[in-house]
C-alpha positions as CSV (number, residue, x, y, z in Angstrom):
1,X,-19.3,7.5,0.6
2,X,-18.9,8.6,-3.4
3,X,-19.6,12.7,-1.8
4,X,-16.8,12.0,0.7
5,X,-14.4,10.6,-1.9
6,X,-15.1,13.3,-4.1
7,X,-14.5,15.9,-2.1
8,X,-11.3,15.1,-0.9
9,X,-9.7,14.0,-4.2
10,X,-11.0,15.0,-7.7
11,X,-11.6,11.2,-9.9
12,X,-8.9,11.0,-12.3
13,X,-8.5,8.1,-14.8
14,X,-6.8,4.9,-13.6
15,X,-3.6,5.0,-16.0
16,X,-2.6,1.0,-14.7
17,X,-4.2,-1.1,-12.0
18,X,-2.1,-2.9,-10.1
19,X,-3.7,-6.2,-11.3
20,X,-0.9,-5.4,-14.7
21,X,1.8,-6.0,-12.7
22,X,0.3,-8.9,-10.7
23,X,-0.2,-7.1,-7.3
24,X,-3.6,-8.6,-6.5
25,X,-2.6,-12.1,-7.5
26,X,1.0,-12.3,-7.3
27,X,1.8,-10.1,-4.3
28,X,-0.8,-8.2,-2.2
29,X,-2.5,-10.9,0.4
30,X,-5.9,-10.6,0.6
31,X,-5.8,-12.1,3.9
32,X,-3.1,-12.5,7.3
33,X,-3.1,-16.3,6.6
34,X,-2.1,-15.1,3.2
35,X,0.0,-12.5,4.4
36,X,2.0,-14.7,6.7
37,X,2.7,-17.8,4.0
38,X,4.3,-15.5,2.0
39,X,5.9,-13.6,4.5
40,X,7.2,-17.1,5.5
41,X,8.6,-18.0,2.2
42,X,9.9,-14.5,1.7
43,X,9.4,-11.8,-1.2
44,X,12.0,-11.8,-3.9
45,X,13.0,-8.2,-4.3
46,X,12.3,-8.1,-7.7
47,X,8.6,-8.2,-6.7
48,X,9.3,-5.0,-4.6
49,X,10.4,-3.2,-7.5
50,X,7.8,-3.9,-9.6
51,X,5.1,-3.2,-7.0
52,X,6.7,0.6,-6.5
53,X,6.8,1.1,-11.0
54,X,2.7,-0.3,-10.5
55,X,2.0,3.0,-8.3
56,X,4.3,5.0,-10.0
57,X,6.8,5.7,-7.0
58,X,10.6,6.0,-7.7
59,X,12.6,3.6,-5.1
60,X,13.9,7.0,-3.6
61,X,10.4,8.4,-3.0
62,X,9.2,5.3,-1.2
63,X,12.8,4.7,0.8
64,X,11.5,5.9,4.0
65,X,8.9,3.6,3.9
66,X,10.9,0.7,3.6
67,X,12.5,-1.5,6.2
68,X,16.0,-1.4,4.8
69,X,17.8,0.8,2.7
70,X,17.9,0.9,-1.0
71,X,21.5,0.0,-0.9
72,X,21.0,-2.9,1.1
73,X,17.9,-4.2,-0.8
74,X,19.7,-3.5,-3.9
75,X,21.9,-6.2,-2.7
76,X,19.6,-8.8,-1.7
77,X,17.4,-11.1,-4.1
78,X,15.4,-12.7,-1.3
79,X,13.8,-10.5,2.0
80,X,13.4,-12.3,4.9
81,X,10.1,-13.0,6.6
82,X,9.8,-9.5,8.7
83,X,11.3,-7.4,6.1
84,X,8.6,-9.4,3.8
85,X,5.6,-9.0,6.0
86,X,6.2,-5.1,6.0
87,X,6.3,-5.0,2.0
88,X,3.5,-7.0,1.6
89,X,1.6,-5.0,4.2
90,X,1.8,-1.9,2.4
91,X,0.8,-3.5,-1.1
92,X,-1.5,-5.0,0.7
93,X,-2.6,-1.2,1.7
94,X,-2.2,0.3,-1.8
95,X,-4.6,-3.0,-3.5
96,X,-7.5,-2.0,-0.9
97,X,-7.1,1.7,-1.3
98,X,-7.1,0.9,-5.1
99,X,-10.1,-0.8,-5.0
100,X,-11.3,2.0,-2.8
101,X,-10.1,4.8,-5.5
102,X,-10.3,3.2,-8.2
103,X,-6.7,4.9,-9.4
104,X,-4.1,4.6,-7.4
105,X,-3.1,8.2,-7.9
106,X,-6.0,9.4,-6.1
107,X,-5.2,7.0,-3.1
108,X,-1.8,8.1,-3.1
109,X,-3.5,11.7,-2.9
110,X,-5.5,10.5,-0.3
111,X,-2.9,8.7,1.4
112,X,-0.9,12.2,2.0
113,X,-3.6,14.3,3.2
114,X,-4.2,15.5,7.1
115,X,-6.8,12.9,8.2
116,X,-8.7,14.5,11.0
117,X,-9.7,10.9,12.2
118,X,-6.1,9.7,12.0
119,X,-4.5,13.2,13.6
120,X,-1.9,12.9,10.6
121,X,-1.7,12.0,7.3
122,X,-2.1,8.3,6.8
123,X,0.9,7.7,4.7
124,X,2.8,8.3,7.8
125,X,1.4,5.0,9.1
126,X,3.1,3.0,6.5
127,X,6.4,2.5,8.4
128,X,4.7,0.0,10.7
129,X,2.6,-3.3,10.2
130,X,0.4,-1.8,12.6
131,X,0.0,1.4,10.9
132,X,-0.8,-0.5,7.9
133,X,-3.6,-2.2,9.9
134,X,-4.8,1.2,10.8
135,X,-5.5,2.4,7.4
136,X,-6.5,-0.6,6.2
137,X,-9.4,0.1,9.0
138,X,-10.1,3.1,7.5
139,X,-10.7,2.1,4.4
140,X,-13.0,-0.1,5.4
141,X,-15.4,2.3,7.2
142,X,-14.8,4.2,3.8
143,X,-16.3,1.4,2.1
144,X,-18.9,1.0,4.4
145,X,-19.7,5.1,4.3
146,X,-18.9,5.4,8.1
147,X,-17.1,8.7,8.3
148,X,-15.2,9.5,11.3
């Protein structure tokens, strides 16, 4: 696993893991009973925009991502329960792939290279909660060394 890891991305230094901005604890389920509570009670927006300073991604950068625009969740203080299952989804994503990388700048390297497993780069699967599923997945057999 570690050869595989290194390979693709050089290690860099974690600058800030997510855990300073309460991503593990505050945000990012750890599991889809979690996932849907909070997606239930909805995710203030707030939360949102803490989550994207964390992995040090500008609100443009990570629009397309997003289920609404950045004009429309400028607006809003609340997201509703799909808007808030796809956000949580993806932190939920970046907390695994941290705990993976162990910086979350070389996950979001990882996250943006061809994955020959994948047929794409894996950041393209973040639009959808499936997609999000689908790395998680692979992230797993990363933890577990099976390489596609």
């Amino acid at each position: 696993m570690s050869v595989y890891i290194i390979e693709i991305c050089p290690v860099l230094k974690a600058k800030e893991p997510l855990p300073l901005y309460g991503i593990h604890s505050l945000a990012a389920p750890k599991s889809d009973l979690e996932l849907v509570t909070k997606a239930r009670n909805g995710l203030k927006t707030e939360t949102l925009w803490k989550f994207l300073k964390s992995i040090n991604c500008s609100k443009m950068e990570f629009e397309e991502y997003l289920p609404l625009s950045l004009k429309t969740l400028g607006r809003k203080k609340m997201l509703d329960e799909a808007d808030s299952e796809r956000i949580l989804n993806i932190m939920r994503v970046f907390a695994q792939g941290q705990a993976l990388f162990d910086d979350v700048e070389v996950f979001k390297k990882w996250l943006k290279q061809e994955n020959p497993y994948l047929g794409d780069a894996p950041i393209t699967f973040l639009k959808t909660s499936t997609g999000c599923q689908v790395i998680l997945d692979e992230i797993g057999r990363a933890q577990h060394g099976i390489m596609a």
